[in-house]
N, C-alpha and C positions, 0 to 999 in steps of 0.2 A: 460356650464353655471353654473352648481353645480360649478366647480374646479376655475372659480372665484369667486363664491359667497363665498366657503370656503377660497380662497386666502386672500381678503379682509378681512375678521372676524381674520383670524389670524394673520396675517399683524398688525390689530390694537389691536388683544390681545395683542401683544409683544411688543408695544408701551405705552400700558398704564400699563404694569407690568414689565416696564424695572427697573430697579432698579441702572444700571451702566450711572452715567450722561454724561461719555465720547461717551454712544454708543446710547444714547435719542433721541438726536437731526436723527441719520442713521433711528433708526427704525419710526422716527415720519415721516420722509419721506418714507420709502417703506408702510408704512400705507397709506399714499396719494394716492400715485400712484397707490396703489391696487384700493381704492375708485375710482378714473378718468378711471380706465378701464373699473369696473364696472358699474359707468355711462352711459360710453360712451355706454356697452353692451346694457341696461335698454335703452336705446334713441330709439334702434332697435324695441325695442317692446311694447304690452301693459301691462303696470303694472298700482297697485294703489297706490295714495300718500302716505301709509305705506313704499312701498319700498323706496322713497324719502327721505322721513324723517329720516328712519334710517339711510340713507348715511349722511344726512345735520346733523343728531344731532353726528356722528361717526367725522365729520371735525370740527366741530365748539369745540369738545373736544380736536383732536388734538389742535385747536389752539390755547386752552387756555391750554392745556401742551407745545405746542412751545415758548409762551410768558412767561411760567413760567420756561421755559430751559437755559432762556436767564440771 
């Protein structure tokens, strides 16, 4: 559980401090996919709407850096 929770945070660290716009768009998606795994983990269990939100406010950033990659 930790080793996604950490996968995920770092996944999107490296997304929103990429600085090479050839490799933005790679790391905007392994950010995703760490977040849907994480989800999917979070479905299994009980959390509270904090933990949500940090994943909804974590995607809604990527996808206003994917719109702006464009």
């Amino acid at each position: 559980m930790i080793e996604q929770l950490q996968d995920w945070i770092e996944k999107y660290r490296a997304a929103l401090l990429e600085t090479r716009p050839d490799k933005l768009s790679e790391r905007i998606q392994e950010a995703s996919m760490a977040i849907k795994v994480r989800e999917r983990e979070l479905q299994t269990k009980t959390v509270n709407a904090a933990d949500w939100q940090v994943l909804e406010d974590a995607r809604n950033t990527l996808n206003v850096l994917r719109r702006n990659d464009r």
